[in-house]
PyMOL Python script that loads the backbone (N, CA, C, O; Angstrom):
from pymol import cmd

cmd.read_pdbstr("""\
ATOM      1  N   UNK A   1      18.604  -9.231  11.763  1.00  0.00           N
ATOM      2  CA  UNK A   1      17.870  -8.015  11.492  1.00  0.00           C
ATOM      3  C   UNK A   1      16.682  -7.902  12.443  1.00  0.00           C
ATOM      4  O   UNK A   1      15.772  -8.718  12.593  1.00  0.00           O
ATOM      5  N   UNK A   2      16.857  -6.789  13.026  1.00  0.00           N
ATOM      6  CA  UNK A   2      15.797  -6.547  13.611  1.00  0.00           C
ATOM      7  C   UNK A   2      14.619  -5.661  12.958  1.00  0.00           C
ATOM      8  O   UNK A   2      14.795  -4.865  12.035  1.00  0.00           O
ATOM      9  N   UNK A   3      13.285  -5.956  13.644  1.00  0.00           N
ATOM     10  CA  UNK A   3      11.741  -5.887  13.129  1.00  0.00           C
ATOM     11  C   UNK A   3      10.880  -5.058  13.891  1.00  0.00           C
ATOM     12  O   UNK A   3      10.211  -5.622  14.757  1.00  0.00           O
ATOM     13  N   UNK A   4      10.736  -3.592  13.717  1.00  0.00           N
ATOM     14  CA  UNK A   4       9.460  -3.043  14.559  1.00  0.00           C
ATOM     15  C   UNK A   4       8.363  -3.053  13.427  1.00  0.00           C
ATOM     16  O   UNK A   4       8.709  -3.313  12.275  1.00  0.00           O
ATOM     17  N   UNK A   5       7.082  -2.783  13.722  1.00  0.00           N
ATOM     18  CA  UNK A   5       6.070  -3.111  13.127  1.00  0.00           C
ATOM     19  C   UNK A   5       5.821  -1.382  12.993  1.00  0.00           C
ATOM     20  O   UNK A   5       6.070  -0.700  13.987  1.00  0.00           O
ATOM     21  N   UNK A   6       5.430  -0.858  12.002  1.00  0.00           N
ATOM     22  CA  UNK A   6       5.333   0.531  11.594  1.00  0.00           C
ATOM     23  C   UNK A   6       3.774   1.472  11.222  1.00  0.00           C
ATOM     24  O   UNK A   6       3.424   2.649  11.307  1.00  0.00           O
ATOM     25  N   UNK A   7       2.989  -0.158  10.666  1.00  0.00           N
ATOM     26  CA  UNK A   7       1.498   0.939  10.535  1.00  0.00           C
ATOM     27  C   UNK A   7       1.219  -0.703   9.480  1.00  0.00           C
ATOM     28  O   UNK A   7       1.847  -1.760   9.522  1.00  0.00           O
ATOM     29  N   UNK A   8       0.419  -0.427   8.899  1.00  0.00           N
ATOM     30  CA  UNK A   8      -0.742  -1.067   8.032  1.00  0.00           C
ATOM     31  C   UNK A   8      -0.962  -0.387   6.398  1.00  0.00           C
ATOM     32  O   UNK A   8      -0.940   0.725   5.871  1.00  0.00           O
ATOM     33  N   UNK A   9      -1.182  -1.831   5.994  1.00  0.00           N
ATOM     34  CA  UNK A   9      -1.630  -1.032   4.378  1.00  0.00           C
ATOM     35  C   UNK A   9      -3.089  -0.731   4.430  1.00  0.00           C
ATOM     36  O   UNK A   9      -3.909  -1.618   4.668  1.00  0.00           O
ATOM     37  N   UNK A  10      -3.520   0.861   4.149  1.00  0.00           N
ATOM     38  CA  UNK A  10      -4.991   0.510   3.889  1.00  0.00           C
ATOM     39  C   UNK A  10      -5.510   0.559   2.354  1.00  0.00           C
ATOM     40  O   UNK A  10      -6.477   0.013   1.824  1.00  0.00           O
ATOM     41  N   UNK A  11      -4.795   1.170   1.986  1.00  0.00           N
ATOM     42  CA  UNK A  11      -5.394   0.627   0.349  1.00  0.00           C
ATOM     43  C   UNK A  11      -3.894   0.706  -0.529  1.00  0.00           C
ATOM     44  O   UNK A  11      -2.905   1.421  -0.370  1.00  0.00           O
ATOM     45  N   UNK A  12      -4.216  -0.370  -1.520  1.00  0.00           N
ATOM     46  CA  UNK A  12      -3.333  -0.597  -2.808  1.00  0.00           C
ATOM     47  C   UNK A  12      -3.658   0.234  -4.161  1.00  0.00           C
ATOM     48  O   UNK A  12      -4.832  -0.048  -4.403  1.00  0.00           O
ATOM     49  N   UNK A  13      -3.187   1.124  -5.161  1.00  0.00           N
ATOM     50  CA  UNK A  13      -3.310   1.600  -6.095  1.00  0.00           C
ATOM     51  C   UNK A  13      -2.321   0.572  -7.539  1.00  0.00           C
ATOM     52  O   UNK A  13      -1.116   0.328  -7.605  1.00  0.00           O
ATOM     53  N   UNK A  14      -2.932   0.366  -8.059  1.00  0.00           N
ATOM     54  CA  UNK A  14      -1.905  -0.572  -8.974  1.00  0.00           C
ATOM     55  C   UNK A  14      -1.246   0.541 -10.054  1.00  0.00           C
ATOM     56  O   UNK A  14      -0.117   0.369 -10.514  1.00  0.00           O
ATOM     57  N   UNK A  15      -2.232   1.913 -10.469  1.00  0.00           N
ATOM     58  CA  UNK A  15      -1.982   2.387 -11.511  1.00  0.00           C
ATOM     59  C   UNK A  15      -1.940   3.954 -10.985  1.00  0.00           C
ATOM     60  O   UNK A  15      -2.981   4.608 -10.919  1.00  0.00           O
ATOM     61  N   UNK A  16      -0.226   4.691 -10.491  1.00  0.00           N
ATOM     62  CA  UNK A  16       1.009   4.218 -10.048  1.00  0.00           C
ATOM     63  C   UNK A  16       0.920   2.858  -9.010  1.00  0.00           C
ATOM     64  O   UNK A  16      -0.080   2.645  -8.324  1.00  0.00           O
ATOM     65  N   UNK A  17       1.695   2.290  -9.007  1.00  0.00           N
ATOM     66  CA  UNK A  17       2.071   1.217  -7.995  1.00  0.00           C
ATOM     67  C   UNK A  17       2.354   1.975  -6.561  1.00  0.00           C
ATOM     68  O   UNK A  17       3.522   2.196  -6.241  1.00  0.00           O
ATOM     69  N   UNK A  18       1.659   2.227  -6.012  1.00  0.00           N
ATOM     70  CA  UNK A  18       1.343   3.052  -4.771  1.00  0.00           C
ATOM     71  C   UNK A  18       0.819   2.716  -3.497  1.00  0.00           C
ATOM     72  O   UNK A  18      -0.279   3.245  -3.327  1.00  0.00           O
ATOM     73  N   UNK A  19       1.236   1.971  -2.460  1.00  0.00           N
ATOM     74  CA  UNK A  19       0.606   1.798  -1.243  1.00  0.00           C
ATOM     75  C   UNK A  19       0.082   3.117  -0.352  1.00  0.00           C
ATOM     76  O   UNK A  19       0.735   4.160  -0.313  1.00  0.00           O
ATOM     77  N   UNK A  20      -1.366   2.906   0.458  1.00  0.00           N
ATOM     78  CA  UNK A  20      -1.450   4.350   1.245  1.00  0.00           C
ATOM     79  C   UNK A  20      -1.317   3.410   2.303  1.00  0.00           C
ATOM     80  O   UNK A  20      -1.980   2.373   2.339  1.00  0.00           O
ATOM     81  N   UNK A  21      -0.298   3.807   3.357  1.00  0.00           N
ATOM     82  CA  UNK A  21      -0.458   3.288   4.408  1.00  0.00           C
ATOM     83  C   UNK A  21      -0.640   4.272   5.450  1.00  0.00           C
ATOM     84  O   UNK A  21      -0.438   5.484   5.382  1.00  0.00           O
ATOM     85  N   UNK A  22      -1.081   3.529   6.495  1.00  0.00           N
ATOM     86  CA  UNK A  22      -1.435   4.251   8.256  1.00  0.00           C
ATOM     87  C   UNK A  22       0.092   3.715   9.033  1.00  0.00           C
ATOM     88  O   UNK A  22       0.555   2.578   9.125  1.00  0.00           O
ATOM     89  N   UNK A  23       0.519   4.776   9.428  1.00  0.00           N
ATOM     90  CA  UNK A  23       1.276   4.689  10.501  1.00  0.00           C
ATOM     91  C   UNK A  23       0.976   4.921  11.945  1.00  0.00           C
ATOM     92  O   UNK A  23       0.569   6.003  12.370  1.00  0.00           O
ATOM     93  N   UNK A  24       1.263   3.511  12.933  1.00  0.00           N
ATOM     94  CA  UNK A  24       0.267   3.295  13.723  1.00  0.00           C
ATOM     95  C   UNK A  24       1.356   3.310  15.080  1.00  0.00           C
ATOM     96  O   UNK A  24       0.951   3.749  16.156  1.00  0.00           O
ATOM     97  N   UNK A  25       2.556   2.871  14.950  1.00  0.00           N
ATOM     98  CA  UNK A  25       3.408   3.124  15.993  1.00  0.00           C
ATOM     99  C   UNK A  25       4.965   3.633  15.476  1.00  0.00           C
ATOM    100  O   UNK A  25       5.475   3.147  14.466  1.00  0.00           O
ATOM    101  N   UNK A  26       5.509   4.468  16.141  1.00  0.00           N
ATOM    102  CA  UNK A  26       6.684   4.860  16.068  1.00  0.00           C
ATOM    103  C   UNK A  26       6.766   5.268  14.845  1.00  0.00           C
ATOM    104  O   UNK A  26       5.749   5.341  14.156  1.00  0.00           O
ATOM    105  N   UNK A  27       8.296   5.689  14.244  1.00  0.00           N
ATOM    106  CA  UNK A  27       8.157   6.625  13.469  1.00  0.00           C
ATOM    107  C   UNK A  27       8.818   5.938  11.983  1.00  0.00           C
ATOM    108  O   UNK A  27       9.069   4.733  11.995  1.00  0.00           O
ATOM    109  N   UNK A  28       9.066   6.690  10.805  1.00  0.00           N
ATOM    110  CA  UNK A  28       9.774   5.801   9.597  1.00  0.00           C
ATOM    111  C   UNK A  28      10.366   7.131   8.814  1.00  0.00           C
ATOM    112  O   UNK A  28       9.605   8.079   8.618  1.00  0.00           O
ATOM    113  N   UNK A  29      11.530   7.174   8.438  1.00  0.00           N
ATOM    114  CA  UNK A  29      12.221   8.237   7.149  1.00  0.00           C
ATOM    115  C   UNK A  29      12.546   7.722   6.113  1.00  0.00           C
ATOM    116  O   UNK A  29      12.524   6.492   6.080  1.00  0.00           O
ATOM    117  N   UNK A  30      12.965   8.477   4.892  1.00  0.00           N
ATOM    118  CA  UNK A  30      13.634   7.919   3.689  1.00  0.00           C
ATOM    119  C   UNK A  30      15.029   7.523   4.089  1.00  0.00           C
ATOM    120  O   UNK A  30      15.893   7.897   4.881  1.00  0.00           O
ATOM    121  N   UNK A  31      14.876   6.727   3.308  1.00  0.00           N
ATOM    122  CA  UNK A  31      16.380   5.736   3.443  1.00  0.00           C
ATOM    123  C   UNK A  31      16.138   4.104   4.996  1.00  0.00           C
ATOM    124  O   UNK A  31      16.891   3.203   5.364  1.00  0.00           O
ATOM    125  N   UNK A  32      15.336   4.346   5.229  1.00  0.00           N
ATOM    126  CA  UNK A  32      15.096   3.031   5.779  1.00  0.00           C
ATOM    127  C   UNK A  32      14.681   1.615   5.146  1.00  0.00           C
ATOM    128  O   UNK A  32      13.996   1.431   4.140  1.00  0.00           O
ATOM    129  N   UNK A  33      15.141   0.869   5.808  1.00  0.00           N
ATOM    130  CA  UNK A  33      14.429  -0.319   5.011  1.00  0.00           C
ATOM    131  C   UNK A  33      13.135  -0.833   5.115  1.00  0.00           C
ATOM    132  O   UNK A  33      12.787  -0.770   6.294  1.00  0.00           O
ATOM    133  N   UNK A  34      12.268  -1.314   4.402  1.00  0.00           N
ATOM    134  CA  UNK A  34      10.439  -1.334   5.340  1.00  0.00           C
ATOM    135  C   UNK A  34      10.501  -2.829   4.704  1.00  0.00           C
ATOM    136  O   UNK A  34      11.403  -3.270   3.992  1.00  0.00           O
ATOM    137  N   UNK A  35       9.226  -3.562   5.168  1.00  0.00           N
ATOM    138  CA  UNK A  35       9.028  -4.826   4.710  1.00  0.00           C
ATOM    139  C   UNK A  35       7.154  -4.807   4.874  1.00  0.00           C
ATOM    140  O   UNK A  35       6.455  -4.345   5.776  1.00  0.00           O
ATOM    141  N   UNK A  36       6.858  -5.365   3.862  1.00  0.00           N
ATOM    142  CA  UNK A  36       5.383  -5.476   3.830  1.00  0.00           C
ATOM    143  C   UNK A  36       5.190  -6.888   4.074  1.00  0.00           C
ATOM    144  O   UNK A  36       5.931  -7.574   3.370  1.00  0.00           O
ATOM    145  N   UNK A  37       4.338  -7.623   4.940  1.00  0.00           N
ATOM    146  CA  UNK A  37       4.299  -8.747   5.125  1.00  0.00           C
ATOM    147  C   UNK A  37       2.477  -9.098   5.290  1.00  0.00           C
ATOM    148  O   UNK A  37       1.747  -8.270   5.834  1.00  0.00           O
ATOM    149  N   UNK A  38       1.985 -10.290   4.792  1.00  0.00           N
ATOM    150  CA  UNK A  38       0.744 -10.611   4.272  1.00  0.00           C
ATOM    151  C   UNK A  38       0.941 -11.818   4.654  1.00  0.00           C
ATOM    152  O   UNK A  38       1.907 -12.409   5.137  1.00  0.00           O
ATOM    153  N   UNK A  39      -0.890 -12.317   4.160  1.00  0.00           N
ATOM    154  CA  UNK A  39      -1.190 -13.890   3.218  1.00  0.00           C
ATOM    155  C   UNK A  39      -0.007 -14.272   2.387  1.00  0.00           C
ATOM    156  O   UNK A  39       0.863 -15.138   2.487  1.00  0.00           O
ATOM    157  N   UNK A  40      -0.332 -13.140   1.367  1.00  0.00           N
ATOM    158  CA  UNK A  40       0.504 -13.950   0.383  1.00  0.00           C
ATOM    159  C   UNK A  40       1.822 -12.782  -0.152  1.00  0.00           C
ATOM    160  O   UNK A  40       2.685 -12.819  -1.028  1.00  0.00           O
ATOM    161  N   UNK A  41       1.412 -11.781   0.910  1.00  0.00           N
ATOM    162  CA  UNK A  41       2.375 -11.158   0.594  1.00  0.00           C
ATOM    163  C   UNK A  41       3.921 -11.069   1.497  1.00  0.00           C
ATOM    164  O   UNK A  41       3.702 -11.008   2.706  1.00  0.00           O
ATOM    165  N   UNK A  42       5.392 -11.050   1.144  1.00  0.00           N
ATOM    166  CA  UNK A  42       6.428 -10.686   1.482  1.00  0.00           C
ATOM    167  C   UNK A  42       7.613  -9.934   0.759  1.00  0.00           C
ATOM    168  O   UNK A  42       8.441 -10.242  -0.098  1.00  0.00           O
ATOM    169  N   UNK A  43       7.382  -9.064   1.330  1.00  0.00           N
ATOM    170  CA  UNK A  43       7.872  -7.493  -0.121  1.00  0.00           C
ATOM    171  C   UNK A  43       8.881  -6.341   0.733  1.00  0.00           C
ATOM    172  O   UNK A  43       8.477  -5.281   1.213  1.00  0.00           O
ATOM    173  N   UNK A  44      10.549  -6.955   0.783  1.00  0.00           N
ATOM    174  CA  UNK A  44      11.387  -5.867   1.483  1.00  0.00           C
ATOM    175  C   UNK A  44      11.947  -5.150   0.298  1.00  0.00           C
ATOM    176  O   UNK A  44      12.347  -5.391  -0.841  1.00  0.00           O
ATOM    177  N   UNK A  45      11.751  -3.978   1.266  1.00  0.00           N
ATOM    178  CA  UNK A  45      12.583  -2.329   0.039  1.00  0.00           C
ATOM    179  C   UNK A  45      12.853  -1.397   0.670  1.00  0.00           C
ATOM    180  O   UNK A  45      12.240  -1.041   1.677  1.00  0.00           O
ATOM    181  N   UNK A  46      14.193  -0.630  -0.002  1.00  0.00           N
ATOM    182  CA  UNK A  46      14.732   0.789   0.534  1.00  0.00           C
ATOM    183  C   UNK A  46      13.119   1.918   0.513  1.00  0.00           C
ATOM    184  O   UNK A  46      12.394   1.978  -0.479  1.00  0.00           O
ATOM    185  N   UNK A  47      12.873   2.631   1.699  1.00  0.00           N
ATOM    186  CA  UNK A  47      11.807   3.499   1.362  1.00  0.00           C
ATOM    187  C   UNK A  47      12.702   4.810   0.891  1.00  0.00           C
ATOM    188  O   UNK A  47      13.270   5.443   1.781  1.00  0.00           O
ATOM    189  N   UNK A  48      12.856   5.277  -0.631  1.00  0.00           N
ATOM    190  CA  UNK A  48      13.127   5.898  -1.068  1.00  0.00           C
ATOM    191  C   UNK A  48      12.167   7.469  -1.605  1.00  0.00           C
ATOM    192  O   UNK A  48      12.704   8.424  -2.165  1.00  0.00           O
ATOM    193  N   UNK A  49      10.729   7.379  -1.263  1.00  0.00           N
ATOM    194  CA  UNK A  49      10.268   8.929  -0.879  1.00  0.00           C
ATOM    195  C   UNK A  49       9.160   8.350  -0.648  1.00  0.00           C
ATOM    196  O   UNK A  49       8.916   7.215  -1.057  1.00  0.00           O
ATOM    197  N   UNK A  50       8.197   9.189   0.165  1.00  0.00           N
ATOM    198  CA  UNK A  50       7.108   8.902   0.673  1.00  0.00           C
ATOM    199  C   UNK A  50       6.430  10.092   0.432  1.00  0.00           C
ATOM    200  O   UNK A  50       7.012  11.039  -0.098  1.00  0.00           O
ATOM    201  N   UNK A  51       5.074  10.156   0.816  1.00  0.00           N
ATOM    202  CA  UNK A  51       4.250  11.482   0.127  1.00  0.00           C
ATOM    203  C   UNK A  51       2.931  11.780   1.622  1.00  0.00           C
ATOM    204  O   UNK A  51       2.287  10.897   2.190  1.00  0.00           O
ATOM    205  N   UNK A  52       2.909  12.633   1.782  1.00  0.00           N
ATOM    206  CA  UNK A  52       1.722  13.025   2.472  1.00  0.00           C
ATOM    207  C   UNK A  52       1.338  13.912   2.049  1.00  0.00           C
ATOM    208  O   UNK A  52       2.135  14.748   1.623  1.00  0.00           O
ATOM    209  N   UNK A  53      -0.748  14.244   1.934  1.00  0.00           N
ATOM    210  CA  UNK A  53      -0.951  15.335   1.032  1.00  0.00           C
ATOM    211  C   UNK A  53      -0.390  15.549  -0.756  1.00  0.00           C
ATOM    212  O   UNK A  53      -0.290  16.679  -1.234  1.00  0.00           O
ATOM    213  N   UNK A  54      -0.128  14.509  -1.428  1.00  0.00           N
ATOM    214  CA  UNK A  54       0.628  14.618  -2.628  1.00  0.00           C
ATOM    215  C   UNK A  54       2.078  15.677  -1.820  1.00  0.00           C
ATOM    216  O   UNK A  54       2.323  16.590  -2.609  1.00  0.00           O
ATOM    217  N   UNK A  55       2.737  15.741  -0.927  1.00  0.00           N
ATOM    218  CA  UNK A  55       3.848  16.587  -0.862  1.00  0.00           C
ATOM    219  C   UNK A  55       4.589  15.404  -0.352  1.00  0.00           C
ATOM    220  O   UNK A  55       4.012  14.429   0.128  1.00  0.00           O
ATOM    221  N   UNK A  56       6.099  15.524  -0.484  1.00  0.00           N
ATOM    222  CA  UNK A  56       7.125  14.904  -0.275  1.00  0.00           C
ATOM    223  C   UNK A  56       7.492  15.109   0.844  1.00  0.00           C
ATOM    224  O   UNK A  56       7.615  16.326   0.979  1.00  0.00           O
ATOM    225  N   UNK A  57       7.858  14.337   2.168  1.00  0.00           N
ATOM    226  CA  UNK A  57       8.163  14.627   3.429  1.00  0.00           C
ATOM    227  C   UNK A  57       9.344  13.551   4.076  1.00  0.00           C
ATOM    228  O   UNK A  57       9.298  12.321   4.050  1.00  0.00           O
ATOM    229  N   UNK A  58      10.082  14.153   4.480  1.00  0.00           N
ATOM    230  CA  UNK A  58      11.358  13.238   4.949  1.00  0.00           C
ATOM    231  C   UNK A  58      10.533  12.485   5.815  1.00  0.00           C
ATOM    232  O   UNK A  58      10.413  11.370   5.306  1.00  0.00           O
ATOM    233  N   UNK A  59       9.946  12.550   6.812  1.00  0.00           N
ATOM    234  CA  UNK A  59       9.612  11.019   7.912  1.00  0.00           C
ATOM    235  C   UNK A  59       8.461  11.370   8.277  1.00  0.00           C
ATOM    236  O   UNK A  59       8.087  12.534   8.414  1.00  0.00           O
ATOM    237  N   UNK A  60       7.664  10.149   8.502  1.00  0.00           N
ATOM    238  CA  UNK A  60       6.253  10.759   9.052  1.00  0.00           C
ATOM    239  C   UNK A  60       6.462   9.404  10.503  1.00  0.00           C
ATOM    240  O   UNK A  60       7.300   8.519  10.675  1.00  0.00           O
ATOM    241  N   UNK A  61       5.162   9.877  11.352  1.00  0.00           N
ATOM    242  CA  UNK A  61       5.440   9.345  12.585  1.00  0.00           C
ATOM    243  C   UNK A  61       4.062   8.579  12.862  1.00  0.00           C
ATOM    244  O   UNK A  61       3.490   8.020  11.926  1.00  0.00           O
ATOM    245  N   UNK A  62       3.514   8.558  14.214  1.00  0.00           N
ATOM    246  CA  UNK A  62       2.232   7.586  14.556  1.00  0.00           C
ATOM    247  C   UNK A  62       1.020   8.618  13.812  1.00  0.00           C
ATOM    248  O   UNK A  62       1.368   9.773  13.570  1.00  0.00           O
ATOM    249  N   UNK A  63      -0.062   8.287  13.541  1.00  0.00           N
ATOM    250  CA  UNK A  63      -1.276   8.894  13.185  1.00  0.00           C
ATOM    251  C   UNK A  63      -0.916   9.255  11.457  1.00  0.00           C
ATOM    252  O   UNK A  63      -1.815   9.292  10.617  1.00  0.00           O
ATOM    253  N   UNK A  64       0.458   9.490  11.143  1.00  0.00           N
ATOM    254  CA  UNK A  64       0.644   9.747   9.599  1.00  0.00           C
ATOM    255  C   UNK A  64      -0.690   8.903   8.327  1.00  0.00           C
ATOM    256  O   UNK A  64      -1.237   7.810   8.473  1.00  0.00           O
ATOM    257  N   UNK A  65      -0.784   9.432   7.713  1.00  0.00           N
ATOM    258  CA  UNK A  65      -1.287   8.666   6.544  1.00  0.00           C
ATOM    259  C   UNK A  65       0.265   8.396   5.195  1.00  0.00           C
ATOM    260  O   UNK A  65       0.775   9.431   4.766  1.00  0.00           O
ATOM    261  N   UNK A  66       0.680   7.392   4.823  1.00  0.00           N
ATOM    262  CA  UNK A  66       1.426   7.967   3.533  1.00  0.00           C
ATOM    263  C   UNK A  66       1.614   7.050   2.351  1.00  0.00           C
ATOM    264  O   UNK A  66       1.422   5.834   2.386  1.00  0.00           O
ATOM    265  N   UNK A  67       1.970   7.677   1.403  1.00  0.00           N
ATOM    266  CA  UNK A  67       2.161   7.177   0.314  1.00  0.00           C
ATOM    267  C   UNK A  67       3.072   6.570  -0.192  1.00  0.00           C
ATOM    268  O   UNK A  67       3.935   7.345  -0.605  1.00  0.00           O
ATOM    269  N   UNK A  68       3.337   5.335  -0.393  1.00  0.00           N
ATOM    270  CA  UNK A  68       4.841   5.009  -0.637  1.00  0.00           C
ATOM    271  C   UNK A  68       4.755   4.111  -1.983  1.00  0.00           C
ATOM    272  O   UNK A  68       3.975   3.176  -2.162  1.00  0.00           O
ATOM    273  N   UNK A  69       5.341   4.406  -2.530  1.00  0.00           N
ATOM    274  CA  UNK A  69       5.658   3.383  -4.626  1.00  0.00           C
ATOM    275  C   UNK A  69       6.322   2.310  -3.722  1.00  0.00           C
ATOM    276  O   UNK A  69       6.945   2.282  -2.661  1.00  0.00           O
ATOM    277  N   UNK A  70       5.821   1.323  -4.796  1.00  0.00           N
ATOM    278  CA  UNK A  70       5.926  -0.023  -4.504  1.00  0.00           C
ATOM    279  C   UNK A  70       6.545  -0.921  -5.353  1.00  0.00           C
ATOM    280  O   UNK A  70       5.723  -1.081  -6.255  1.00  0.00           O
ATOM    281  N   UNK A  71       7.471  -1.567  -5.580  1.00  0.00           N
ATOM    282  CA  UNK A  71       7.726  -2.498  -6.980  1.00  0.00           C
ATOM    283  C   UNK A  71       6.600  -3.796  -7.206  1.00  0.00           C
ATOM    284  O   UNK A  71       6.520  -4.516  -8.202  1.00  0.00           O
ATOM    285  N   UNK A  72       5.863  -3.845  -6.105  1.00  0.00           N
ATOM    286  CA  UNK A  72       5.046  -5.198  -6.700  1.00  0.00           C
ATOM    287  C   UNK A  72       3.987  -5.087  -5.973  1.00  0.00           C
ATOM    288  O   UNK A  72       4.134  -4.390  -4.969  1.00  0.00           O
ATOM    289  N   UNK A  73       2.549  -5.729  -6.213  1.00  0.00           N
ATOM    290  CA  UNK A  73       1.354  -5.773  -5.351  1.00  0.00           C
ATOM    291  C   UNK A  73       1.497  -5.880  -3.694  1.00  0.00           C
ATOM    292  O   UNK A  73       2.021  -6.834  -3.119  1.00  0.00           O
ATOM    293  N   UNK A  74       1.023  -4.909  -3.152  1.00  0.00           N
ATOM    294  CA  UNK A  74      -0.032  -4.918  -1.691  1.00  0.00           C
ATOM    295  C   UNK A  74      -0.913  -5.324  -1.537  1.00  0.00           C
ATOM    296  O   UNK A  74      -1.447  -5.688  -2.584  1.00  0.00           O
ATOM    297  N   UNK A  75      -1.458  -5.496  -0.679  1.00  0.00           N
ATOM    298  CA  UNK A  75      -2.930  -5.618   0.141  1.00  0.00           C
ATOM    299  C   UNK A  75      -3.786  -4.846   1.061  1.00  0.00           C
ATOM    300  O   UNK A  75      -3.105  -4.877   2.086  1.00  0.00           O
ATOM    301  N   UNK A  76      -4.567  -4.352   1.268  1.00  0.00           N
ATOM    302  CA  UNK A  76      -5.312  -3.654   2.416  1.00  0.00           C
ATOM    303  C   UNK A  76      -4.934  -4.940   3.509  1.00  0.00           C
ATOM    304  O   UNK A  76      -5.151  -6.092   3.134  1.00  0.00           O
ATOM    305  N   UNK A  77      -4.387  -4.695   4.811  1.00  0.00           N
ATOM    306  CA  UNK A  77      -4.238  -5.133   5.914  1.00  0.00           C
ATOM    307  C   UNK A  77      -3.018  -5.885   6.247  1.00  0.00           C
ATOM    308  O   UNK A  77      -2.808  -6.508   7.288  1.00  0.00           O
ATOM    309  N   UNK A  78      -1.999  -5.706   4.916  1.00  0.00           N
ATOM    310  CA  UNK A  78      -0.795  -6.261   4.998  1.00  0.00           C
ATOM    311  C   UNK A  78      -0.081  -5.295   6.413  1.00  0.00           C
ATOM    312  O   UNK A  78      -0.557  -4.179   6.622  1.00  0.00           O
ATOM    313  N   UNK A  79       0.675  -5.644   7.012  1.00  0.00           N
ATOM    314  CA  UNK A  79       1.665  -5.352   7.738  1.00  0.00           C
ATOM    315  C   UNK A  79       2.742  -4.585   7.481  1.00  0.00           C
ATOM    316  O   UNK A  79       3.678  -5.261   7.055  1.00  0.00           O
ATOM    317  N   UNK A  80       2.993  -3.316   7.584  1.00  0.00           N
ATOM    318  CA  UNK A  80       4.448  -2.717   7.664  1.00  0.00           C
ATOM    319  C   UNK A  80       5.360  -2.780   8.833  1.00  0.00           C
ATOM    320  O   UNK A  80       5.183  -2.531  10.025  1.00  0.00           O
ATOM    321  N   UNK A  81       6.789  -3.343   7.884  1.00  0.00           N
ATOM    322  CA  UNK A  81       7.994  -2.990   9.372  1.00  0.00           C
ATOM    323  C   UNK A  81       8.230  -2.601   8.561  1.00  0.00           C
ATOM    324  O   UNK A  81       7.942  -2.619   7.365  1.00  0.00           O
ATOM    325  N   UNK A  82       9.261  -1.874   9.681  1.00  0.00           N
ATOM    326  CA  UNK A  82      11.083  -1.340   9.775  1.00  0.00           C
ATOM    327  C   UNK A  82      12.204  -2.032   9.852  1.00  0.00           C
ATOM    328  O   UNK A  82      12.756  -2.212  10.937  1.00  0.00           O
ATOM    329  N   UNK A  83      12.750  -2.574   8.554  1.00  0.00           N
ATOM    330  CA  UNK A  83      13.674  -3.710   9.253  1.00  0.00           C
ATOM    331  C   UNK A  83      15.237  -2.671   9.498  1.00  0.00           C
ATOM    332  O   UNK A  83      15.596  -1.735   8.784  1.00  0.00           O
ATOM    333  N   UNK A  84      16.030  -3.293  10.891  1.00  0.00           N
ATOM    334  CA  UNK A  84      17.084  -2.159  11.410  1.00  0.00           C
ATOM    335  C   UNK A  84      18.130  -3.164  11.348  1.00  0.00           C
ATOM    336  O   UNK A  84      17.917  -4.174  12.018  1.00  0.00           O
ATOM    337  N   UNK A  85      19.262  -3.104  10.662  1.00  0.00           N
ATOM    338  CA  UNK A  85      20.632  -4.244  11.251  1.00  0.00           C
ATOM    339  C   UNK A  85      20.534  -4.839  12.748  1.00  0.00           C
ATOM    340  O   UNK A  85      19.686  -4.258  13.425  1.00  0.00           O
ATOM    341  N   UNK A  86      21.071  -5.643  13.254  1.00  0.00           N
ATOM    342  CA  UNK A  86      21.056  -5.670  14.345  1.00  0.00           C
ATOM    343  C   UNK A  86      22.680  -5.723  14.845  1.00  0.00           C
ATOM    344  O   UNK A  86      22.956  -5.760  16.045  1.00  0.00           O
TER     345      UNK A  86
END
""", "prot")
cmd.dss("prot")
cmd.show_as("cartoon", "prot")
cmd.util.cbc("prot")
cmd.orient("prot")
């Protein structure tokens, strides 16, 4: 499996389970696979909707801000990929 690096967590919401992340290079849609990677964090999942502005948006790209539900704790400064088959 291959690994591009996608943006950064900047803040965690626990109550929805909600990451806001920065997207910092290249681009990400629904239905990809993402991986959050930390200290102590390592957290792969289907990105199944994402939010900009509270609105629902098929893909956001570099400079995006977005919102993505999470099944388990983030971090501010964790790492987002894209993981792609290889």
């Amino acid at each position: 499996m291959a690994e591009q690096r996608i943006g950064e967590v900047m803040k965690f919401f626990s109550q929805p389970s909600v990451a806001a992340v920065k997207i910092t290079d290249g681009e990400v849609r629904v239905g990809d696979t993402i991986k959050f990677t930390g200290h102590t964090t390592d957290l792969t999942m289907p990105l199944d909707s994402m939010e900009v502005n509270n609105q629902k948006v098929p893909q956001a790209v570099a400079g995006d801000y977005i919102g993505i539900k999470v099944p388990d704790r983030v971090r501010p400064g964790d790492e987002v990929w894209k993981v792609t088959p290889s």
